[in-house]
N, C-alpha and C positions, 0 to 999 in steps of 0.2 A: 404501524408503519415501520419498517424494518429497512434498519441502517442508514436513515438520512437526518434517512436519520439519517427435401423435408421427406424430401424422398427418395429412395435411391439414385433418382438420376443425378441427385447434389452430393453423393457419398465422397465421390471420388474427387470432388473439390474440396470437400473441408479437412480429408486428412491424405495425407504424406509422410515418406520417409526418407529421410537423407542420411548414410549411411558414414559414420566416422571414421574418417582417415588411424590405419591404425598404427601408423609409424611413431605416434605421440598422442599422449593423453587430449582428451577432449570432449566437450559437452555434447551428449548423442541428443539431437534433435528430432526426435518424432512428435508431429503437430498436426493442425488443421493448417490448412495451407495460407497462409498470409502474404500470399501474394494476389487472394480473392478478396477484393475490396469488401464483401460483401460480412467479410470477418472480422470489420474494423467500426468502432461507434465513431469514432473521431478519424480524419486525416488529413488534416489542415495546413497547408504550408502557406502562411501566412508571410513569407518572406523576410524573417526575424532571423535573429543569428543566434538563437536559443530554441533548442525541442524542448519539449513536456511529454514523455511517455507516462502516459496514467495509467492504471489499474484499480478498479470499480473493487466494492466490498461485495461481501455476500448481500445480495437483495431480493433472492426466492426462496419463498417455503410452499412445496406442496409435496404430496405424498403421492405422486406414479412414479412405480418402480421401474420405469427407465429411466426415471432421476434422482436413481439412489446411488451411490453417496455423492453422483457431481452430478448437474444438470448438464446436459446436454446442449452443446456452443451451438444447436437449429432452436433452441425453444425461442418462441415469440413471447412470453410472457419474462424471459430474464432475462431479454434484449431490452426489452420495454421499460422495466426494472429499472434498469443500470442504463437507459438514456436519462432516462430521468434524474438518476441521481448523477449523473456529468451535468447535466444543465441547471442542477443545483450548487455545483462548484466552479461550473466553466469561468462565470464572474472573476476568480483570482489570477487566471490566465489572461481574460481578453482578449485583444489586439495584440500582444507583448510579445507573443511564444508562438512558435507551431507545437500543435497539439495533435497525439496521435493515442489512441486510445484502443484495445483490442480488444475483442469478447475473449473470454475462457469458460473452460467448465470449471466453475465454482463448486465448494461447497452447498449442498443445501441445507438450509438455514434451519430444517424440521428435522434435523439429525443434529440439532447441534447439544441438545442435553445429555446426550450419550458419550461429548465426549469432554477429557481434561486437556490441559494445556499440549502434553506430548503428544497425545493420538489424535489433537488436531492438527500440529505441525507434521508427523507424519504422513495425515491425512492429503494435509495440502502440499506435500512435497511429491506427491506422484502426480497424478492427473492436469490438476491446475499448477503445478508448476511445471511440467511438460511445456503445454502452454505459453505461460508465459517468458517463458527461455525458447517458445520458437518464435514469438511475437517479437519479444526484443530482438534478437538475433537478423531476423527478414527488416527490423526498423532501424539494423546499427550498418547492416551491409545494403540495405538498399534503399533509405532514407536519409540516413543522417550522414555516411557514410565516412565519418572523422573528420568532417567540412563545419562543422557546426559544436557547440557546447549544450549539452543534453541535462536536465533533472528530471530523475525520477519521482513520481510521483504517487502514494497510494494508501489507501485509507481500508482497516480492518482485517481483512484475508489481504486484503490487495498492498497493504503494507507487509504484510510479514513473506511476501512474493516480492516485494521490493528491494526488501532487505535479502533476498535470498540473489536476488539477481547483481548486487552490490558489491554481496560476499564471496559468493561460490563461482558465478557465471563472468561477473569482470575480474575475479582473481583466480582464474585461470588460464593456462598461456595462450589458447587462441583469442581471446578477447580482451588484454594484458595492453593493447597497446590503446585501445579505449579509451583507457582511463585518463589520458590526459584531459579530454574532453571533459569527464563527470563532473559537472560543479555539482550538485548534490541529493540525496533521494531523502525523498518527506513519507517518514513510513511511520504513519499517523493511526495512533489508537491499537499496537500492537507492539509489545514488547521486542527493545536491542539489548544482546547481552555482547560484552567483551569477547567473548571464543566468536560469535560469529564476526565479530570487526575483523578480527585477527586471520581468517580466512584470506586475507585481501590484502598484500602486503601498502597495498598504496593507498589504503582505503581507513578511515580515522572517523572517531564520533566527534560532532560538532559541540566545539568550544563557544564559539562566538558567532554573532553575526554575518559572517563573512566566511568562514571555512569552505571552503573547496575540497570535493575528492570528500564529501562529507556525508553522512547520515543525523537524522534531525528524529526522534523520537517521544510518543508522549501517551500517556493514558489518562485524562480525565476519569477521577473516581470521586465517588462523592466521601462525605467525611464521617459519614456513619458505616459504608463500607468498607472503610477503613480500617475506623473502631471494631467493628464485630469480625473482622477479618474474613466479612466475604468475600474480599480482591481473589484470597486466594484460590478459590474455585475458579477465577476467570480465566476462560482460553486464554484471554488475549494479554494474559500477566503470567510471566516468569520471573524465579529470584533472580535476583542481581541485575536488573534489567536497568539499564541506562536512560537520561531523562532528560528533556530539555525542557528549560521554559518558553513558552511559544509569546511571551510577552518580552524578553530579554535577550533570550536567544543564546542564553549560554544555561549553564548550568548550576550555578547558584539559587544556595536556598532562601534564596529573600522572597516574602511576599511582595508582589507587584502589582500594579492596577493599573487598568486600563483609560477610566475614566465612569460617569455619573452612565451607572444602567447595562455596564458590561461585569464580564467575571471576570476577578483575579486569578491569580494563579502562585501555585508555591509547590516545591517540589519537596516532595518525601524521598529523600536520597537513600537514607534505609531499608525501604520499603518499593522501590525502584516506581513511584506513582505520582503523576502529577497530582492536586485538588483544587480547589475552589470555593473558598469558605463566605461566599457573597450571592451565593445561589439557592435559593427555595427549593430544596431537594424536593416537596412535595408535586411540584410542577412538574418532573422529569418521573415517568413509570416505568419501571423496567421490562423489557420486552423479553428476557428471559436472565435467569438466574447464574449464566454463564458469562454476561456481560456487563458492565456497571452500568445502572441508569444514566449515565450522563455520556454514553458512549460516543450516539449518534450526534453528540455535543462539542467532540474532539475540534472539529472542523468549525461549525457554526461564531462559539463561544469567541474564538481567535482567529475570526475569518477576515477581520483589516489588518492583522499584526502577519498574518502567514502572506495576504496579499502585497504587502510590505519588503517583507524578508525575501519572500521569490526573485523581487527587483534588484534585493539587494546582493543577492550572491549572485549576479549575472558579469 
């Protein structure tokens, strides 16, 4: 189970191009058109005074080479995928938030031992994050449109496109004025480093519970990958990557606990990696060598304390 862990006549809906003003620096937006509902898993205005823009992780591996290296935003099988894994987390939103949720061309998940940490990030900086910076972009100007307080929210690829949208896309001058809105992005299971905070002059790693204008980061690993240092093969781990505990909410290296039958959590500050030293690694198999077994666990492990926290930064 991976990470939980159509025809020409549709061509010319799914992609577009809006051409940048060239008087002043700015994110050039070529997309699939998101103003076709039909480009969206979620779009729920629930009449709350908080958005939830999510971003799905990778959830297809197959091998047709027209979805090589990104699956293609018509496939019915990574639509299917990634409802599924929204309706596995929808629970933390609820009632609470309007929830808007956008397909992209992901990653495919059968190309992923070919690569390391960098020439995955490069990888997902073209195609899928296109994407996602035209998805945000059509959900900040014709959604939310600075009427409302916004968290990002995203898990895997879908975090490290969170954090890119954080960094790069609100810390720059046409979307600068945004940010007062941002209480915070949950870029869950993919490594934050300091240079990218610092993209964003308004934009800060979360200290505590409550931080605003905030990024919230974590990688459960287990503690024998730790020991043998095979974190460090993992895409979704870079050095120096910033960490929070999803039990505390700050960043403190205390062991924490949840209670009788959950995992704790304690942060390896050195080593930039959450762990868990209350969990039967045996249980959890790894679905490739790229990812820590306890990956698809980011979310689950801490899913009353993250259901919690959302409330609370509101």
């Amino acid at each position: 189970m991976l990470f939980l862990f159509v025809c020409f006549a549709l061509a010319a809906a799914f992609f577009s191009t809006d051409k940048p003003n060239e008087s002043q620096p700015e994110i050039i937006i070529t997309k699939p058109d998101y103003n076709y509902k039909n480009n969206w898993l979620r779009f729920k205005n629930n009449n709350k005074n908080t958005d939830v823009f999510v971003i799905y992780p990778i959830v297809t591996n197959n091998n047709d080479a027209a979805d090589m290296p990104y699956v293609r935003i018509e496939s019915k099988e990574m639509r299917s995928a990634a409802e599924n894994w929204i309706k596995s987390i929808e629970g933390l939103f609820g009632d609470d938030f309007n929830v808007y949720a956008p397909v992209y061309r992901q990653i495919n998940f059968s190309i992923l031992g070919t690569l390391d940490h960098d020439s995955f990030v490069d990888l997902s900086n073209e195609s899928s994050r296109e994407d996602a910076f035209a998805a945000f972009d059509y959900f900040l100007n014709n959604v939310n449109k600075g009427e409302r307080q916004f968290i990002i929210f995203g898990f895997s690829q879908g975090a490290q496109l969170a954090a890119e949208i954080s960094s790069v896309m609100l810390g720059s001058p046409q979307y600068e004025k945004y940010n007062n809105n941002h209480t915070a992005t949950y870029a869950i299971g993919f490594s934050v480093t300091p240079e990218q905070i610092s993209k964003n002059p308004h934009l800060k790693f979360s200290e505590t519970p409550y931080d605003n204008r905030a990024v919230i980061s974590y990688n459960t690993t287990a503690l024998s990958e730790i020991q043998s240092g095979a974190y460090k093969n993992f895409v979704t781990w870079t050095d120096r990557a910033l960490v929070t505990n999803p039990i505390s909410w700050t960043m403190d290296e205390d062991l924490l606990e949840q209670g009788s039958g959950k995992a704790n959590a304690i942060i390896d500050k050195a080593r930039g990696l959450l762990t868990t030293t209350n969990v039967d690694e045996a249980g959890y198999l790894p679905v490739s060598n790229k990812i820590s077994r306890f990956h698809t666990s980011d979310i689950p492990f801490y899913y009353d304390s993250i259901k919690k926290n959302l409330r609370e930064r509101r």
